[in-house]
Backbone as CSV, one residue per row, in Angstrom:
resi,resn,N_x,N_y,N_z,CA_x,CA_y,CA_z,C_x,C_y,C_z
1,UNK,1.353,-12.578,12.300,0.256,-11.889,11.658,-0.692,-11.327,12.703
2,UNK,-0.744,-9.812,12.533,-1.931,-9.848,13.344,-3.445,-10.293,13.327
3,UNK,-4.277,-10.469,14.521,-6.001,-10.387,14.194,-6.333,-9.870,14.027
4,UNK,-7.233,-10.397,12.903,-8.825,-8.948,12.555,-9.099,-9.188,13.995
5,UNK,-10.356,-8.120,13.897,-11.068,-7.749,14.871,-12.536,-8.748,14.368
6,UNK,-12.799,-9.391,15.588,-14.316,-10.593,14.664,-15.215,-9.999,14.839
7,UNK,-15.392,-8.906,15.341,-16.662,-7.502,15.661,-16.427,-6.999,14.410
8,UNK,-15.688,-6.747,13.042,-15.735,-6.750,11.831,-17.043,-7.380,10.867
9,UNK,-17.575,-7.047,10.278,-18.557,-7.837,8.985,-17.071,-9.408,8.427
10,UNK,-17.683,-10.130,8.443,-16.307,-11.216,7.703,-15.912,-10.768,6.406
11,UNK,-16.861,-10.078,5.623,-15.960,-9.304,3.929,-14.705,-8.286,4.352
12,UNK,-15.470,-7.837,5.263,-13.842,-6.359,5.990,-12.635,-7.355,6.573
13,UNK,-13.039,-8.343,7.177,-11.623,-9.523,7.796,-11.247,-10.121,6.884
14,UNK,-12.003,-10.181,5.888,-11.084,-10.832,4.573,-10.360,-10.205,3.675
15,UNK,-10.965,-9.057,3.570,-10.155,-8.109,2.917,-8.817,-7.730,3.546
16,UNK,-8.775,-7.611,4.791,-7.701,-7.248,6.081,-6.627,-7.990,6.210
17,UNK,-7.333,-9.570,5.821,-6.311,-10.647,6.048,-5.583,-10.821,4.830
18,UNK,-6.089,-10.907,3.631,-5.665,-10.667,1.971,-4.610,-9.505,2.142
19,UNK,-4.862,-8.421,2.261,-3.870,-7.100,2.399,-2.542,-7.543,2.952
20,UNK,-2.530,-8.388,4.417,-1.544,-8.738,5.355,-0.886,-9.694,4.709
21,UNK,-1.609,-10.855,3.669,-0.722,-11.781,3.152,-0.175,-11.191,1.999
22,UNK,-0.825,-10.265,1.211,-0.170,-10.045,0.412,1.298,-9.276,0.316
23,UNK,0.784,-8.500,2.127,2.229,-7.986,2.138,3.666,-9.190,2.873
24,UNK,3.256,-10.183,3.024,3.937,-11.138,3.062,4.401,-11.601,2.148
25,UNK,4.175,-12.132,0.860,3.958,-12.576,-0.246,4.790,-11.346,-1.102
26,UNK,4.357,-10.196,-0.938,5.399,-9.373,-1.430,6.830,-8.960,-1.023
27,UNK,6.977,-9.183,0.281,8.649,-8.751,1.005,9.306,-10.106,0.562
28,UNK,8.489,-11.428,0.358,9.090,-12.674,-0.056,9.811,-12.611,-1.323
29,UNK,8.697,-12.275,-2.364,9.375,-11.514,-3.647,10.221,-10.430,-3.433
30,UNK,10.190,-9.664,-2.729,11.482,-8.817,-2.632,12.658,-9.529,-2.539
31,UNK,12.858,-10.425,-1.651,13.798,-11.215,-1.317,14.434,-11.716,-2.274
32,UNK,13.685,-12.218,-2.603,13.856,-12.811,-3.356,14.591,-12.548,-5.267
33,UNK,13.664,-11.117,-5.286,14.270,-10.495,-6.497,16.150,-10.121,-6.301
34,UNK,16.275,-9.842,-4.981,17.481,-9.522,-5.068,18.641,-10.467,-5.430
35,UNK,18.300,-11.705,-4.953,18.707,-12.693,-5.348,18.724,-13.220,-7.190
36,UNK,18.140,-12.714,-7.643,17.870,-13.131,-9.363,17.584,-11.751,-9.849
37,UNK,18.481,-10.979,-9.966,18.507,-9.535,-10.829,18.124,-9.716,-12.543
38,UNK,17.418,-8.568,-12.808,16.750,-9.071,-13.715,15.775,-9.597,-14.071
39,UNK,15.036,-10.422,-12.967,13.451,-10.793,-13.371,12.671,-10.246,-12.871
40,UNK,11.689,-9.963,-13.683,11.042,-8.916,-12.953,9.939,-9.410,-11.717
41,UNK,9.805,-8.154,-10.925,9.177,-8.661,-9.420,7.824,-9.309,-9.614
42,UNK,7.188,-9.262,-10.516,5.735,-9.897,-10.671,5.886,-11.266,-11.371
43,UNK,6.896,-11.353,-11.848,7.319,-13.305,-12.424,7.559,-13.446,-11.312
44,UNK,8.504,-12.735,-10.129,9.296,-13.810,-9.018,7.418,-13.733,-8.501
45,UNK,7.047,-13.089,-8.068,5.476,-13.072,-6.876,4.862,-14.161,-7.598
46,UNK,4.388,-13.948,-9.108,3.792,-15.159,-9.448,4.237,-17.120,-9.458
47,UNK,5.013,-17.133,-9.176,5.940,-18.158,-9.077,6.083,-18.611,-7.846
48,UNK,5.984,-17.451,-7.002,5.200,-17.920,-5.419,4.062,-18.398,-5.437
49,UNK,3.192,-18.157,-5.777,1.342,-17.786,-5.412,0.977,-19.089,-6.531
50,UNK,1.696,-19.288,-7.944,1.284,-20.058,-8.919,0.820,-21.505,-8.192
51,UNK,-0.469,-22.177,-8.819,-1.340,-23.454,-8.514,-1.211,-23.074,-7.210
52,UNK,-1.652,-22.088,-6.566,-1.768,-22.550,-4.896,-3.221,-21.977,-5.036
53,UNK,-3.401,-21.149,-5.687,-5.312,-21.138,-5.894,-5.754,-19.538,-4.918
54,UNK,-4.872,-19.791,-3.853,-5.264,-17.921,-3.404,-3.956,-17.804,-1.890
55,UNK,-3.905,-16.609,-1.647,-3.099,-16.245,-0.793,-2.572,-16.755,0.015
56,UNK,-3.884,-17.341,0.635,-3.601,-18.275,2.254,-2.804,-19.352,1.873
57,UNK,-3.002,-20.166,0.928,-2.518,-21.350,0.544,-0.934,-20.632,-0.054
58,UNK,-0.799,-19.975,-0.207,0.803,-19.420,-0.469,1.402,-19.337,0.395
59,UNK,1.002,-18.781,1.406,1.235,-18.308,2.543,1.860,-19.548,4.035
60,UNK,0.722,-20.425,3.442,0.866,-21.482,4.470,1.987,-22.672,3.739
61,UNK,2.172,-22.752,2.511,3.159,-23.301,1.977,4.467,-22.498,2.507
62,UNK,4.638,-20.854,2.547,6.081,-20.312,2.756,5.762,-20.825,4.163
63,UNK,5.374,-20.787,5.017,5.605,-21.087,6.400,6.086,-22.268,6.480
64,UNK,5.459,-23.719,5.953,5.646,-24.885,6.175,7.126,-25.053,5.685
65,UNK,7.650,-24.501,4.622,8.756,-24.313,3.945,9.890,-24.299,4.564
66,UNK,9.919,-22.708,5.454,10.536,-22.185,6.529,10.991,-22.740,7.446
67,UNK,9.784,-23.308,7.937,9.594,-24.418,9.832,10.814,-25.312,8.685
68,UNK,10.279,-26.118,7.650,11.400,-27.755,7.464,12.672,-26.841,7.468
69,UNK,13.026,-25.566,6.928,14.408,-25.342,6.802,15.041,-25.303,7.932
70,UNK,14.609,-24.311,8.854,14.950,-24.182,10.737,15.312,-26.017,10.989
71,UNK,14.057,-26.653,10.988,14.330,-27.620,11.341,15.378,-28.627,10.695
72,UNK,15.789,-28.171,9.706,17.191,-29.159,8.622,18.253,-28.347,9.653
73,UNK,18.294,-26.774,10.451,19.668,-26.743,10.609,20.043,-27.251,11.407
């Protein structure tokens, strides 16, 4: 991920950082849709993001996710 810039107001770095996860959060659902044809892409995204409360916390769940899988091979 890249850095905001902290010479930013913090509402513009949050907005910046939201944008970046979301486009994370969305290529995931892409992925993911291809895999389950037929549902549509905003059930698979919500089904990511669901009880995690906002982006970051989605975000940091797919990572933690990821790292255990690498680390199972």
């Amino acid at each position: 991920m890249a850095l905001t810039n902290r010479n930013q107001p913090l509402d513009e770095r949050v907005t910046a950082l939201r944008a970046e996860l979301d486009k994370v959060i969305d290529e995931r659902a892409n992925q993911i849709a291809k895999e389950c044809p037929g549902v549509p892409l905003g059930v698979i995204r919500n089904s990511i993001t669901r009880g995690m409360g906002c982006q970051c916390a989605a975000y940091l769940e797919m990572r933690d996710k990821d790292e255990a899988q690498r680390g199972a091979a």
